[in-house]
C-alpha positions in Angstrom: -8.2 9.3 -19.6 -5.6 10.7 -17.5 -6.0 12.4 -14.2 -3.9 15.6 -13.4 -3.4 15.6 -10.1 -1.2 17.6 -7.1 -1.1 17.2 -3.5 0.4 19.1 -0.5 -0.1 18.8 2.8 -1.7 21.8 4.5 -4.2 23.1 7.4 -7.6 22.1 6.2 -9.1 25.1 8.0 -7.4 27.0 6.4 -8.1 25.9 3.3 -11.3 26.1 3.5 -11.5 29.7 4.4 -9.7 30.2 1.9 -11.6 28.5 -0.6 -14.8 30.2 1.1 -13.4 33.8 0.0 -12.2 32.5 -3.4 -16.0 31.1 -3.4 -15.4 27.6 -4.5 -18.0 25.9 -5.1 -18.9 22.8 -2.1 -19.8 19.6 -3.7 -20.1 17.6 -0.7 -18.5 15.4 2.0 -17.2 12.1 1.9 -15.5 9.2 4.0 -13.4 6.6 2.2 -12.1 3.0 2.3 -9.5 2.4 -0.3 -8.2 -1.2 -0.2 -5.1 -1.7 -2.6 -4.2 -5.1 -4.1 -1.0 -6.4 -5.7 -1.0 -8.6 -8.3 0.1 -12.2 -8.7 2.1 -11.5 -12.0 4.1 -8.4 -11.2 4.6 -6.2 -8.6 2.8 -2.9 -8.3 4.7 -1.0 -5.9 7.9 -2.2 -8.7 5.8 -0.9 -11.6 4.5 2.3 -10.1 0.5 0.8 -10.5 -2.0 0.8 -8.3 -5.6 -1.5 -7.9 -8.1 -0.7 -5.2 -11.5 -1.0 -4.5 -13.1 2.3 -2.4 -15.9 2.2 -0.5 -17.5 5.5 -0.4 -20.1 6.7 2.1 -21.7 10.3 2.9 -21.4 11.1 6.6 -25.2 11.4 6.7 -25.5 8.0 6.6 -27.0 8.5 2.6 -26.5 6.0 0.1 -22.7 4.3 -0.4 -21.0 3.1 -3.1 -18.0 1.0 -4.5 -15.9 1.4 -7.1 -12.4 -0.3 -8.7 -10.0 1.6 -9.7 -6.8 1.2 -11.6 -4.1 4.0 -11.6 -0.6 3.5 -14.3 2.5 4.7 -13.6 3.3 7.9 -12.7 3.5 10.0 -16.3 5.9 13.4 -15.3 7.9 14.1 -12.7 6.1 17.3 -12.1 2.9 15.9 -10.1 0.9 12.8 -9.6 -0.2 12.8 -13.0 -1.7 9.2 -15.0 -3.9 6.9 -16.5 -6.4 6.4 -14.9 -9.3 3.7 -15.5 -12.6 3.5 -13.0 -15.9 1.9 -12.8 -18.5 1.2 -10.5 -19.1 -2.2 -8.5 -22.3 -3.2 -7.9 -20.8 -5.2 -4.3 -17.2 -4.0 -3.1 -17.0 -7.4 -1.1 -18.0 -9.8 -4.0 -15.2 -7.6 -5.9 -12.5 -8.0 -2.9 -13.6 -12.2 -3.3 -13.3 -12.0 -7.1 -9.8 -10.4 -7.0 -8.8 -12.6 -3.6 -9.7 -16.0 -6.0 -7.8 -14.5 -8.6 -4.6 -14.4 -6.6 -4.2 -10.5 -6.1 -3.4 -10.0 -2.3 -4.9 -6.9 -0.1 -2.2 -5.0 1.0 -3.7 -2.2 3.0 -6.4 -0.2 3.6 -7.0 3.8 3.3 -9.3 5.5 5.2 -10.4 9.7 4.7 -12.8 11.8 5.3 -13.1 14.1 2.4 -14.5 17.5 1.8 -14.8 18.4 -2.2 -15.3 22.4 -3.9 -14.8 22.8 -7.6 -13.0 26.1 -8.5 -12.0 27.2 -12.4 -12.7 23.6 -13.6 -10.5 21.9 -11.0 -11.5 20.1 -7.7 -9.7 20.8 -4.6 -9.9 17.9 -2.1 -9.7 18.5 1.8 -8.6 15.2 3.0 -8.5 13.4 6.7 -6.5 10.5 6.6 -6.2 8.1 9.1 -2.2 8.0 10.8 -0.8 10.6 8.2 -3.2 13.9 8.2 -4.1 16.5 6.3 -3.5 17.3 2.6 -5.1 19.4 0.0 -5.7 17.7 -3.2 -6.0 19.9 -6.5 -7.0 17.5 -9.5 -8.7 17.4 -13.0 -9.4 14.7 -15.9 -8.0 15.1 -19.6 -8.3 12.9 -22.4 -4.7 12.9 -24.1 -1.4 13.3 -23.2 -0.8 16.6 -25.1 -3.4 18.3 -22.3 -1.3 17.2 -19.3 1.0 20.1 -18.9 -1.3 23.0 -19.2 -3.4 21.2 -17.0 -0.8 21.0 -14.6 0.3 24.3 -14.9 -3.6 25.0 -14.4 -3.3 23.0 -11.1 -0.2 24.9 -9.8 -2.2 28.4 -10.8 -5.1 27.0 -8.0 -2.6 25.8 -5.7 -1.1 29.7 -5.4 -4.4 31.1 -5.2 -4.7 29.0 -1.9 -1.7 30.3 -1.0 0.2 27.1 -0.9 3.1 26.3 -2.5 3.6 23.7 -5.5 6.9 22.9 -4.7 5.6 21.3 -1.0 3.9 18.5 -3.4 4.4 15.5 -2.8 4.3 12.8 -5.4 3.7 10.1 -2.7 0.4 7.7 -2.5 -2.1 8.1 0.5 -1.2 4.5 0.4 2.7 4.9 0.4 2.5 7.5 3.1 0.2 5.1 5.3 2.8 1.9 4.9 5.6 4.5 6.0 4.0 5.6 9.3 
């Protein structure tokens, strides 16, 4: 599976009106804890990869979650788009020790709060993060290759009816962005 995904920074609020009178639909809020490893036999940050475990819990104080995650390399040079391979863990710490006793190291850790709306088959993501700020992220799933441009284009088409502009993507990780501030 690959996931299609583009991301701009922008004014949340706004945003969301926007997405209000576009009448998104909400699916929820969110707060995050993405802790990325790197391997012991190569270097991710060299080989555009990316391992993390997320923590996931609703604001509520409702049920959390874990999951690990492992994202290939960039696949275009037009947005964040990838492989993408994700299951649930039944314990996010036992996964962290399993990984730590396998010799990956934790290299940093994410936090965002997160406000999700689908719109035309796309979800647009309002995200907090900690020390870098706000960004809206427009993403969808596809199963081959052949589907990653038109789902892209599909992407940029939300993006403009948010009135924000694809070319202010940025291709850089949440986690890139946090080790730069």
């Amino acid at each position: 599976m690959y996931e299609v995904e583009v991301k701009v920074p922008a004014d949340i609020e706004r945003i969301r009106s926007r997405l209000e009178a576009l009448e998104a639909t909400p699916r929820g809020r969110v707060v995050q804890e993405d802790t990325y490893y790197d391997a012991p036999h190569r270097s991710f940050p060299e080989t555009d990869e990316a391992l993390r475990i997320r923590s996931e819990s609703r604001p509520d104080g409702g049920d959390s979650e874990a999951r690990v995650t492992y994202k290939g390399p960039l696949v275009d040079e037009h947005s964040k788009s990838r492989e993408e391979f994700e299951t649930a863990v039944g314990d996010g710490e036992t996964m962290a020790a399993v990984l730590t006793n396998l010799g990956f190291e934790p290299v940093a850790t994410v936090r965002k709060a997160r406000e999700r709306f689908a719109l035309e088959g796309y979800t647009i993501t309002l995200d907090d993060v900690d020390d870098v700020g706000e960004y809206v992220e427009v993403e969808t799933d596809v199963d081959g290759e052949e589907a990653l441009e038109d789902a892209r284009e599909g992407a940029f088409g939300v993006l403009e009816r948010l009135e924000l502009d694809p070319d202010d993507q940025l291709r850089t990780s949440y986690l890139e962005l946090v080790l730069d501030s």
